[in-house]
C-alpha positions in Angstrom: 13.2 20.7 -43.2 15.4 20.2 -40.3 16.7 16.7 -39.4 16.5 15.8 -35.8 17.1 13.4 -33.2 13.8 14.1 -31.5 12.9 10.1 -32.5 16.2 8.5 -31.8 15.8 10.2 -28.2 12.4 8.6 -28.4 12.8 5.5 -29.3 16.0 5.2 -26.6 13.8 6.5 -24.3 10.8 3.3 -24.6 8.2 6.3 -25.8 5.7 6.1 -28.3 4.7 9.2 -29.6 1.4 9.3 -27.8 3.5 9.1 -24.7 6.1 11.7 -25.4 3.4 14.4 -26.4 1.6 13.7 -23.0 5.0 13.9 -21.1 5.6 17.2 -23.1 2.2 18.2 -23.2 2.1 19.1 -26.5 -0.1 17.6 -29.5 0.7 14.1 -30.8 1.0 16.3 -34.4 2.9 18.2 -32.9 5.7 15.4 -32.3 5.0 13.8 -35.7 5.9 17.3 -37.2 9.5 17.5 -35.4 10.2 13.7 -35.9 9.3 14.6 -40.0 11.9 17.6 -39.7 9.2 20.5 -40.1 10.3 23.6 -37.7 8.7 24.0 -34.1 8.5 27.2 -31.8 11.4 27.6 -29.3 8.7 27.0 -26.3 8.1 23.9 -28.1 11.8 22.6 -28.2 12.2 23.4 -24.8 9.0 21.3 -23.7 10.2 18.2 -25.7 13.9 18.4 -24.8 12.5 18.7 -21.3 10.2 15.5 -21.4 13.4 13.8 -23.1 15.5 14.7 -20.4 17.8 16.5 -22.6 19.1 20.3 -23.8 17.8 21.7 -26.4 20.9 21.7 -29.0 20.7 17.9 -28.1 17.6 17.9 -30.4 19.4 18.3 -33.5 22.9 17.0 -35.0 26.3 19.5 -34.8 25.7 21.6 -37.5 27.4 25.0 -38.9 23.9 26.8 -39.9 24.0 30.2 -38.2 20.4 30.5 -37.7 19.8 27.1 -36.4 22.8 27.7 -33.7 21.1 31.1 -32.5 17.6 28.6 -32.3 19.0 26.6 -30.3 21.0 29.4 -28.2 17.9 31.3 -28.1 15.9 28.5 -26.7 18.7 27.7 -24.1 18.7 31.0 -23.0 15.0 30.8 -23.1 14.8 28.1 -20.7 17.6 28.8 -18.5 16.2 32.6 -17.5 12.9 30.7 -16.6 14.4 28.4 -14.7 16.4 30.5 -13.0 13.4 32.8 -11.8 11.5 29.7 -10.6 14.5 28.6 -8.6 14.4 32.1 -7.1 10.6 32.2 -6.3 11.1 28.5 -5.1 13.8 29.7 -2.9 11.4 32.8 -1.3 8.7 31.0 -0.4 11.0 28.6 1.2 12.3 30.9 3.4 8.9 32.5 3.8 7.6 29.4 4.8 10.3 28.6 7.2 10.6 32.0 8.7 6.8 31.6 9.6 7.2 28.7 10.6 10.3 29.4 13.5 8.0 32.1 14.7 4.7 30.1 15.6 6.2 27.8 17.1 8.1 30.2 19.4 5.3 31.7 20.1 3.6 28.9 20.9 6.4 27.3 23.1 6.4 31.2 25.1 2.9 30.4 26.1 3.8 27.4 28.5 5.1 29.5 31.0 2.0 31.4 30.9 -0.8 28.3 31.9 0.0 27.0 35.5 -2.8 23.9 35.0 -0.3 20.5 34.7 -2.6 19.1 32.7 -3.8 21.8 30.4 0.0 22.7 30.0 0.5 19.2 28.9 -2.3 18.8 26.5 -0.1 22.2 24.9 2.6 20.1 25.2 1.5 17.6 23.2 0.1 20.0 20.7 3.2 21.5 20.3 5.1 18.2 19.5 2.4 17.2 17.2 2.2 20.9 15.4 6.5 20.2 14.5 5.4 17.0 13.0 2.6 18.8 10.8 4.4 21.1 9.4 6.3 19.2 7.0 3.7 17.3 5.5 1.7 20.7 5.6 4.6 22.4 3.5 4.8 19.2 1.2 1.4 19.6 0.6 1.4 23.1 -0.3 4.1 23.2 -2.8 2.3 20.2 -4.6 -1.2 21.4 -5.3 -0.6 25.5 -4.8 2.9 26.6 -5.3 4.4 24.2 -8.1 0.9 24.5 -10.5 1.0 27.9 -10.5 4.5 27.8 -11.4 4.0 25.3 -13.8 1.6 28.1 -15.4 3.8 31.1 -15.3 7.2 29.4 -16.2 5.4 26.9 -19.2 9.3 26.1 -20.2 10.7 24.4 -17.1 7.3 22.0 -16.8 8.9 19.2 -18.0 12.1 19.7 -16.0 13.2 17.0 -13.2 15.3 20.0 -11.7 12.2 23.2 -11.5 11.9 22.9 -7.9 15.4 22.8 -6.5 
């Protein structure tokens, strides 16, 4: 048995325990097991800590057990390598994104000089304006229904994290 502050965090936090295993998408067992002080797997830790909004070694009191310090250093570590390879990946398809991005619409802009109709050549115009106002929303899009899922699903630790996508 392990004494914790998983349910003081709880508590402070307005959560039932229905709530909390939703947030950290584990099992509501699952929650009743760590608030009872029965041992969890470092993935596990890491979710709730995350859905808590706290570290790991927040979990449980100051203690001088070795092998509940490594845990907790293990699950740090964990966390903090996952993290940091999402922020990278995060980081590449930003400038992936933006790099495309630069280059379309250059392209596009070096094909006004290339339509001598007014009116066509303002219809482009137009387009182009519009297709700078798309893009955003476009990229917005993307990283909410394609890139952060299947994040989400190869870096299951930082799920919970306010911080995964920065």
């Amino acid at each position: 048995m392990i004494k914790s502050n998983i349910k003081a965090f709880r508590i402070a936090n307005h959560l039932s325990q229905e709530q909390l295993a939703e947030k950290a998408k584990v099992s509501v067992r699952t929650i009743q097991r760590l608030e009872a002080g029965e041992d969890a797997s470092i993935s596990t830790l890491n979710l709730v800590a995350g859905a808590l909004g706290v570290e790991v070694g927040d979990l449980f009191p100051r203690t001088d057990s070795a092998k509940q310090q490594e845990k907790i250093q293990s699950a740090d570590e964990q966390l903090q390598s996952q993290l940091y390879q999402r922020h990278e990946e995060f980081k590449n398809f930003k400038r992936i994104y933006n790099t495309c991005y630069i280059i379309v619409m250059m392209l596009w802009g070096c094909c006004f000089p290339l339509i001598h109709d007014d009116a066509v050549s303002s219809i482009i115009g137009v387009i182009w304006i519009g297709g700078w106002m798309l893009f955003g929303p476009l990229k917005k899009w993307f990283e909410l229904r394609k890139l952060t899922p299947k994040l989400d699903a190869k870096y299951p630790l930082t799920v919970n994290r306010i911080d995964k996508n920065q």
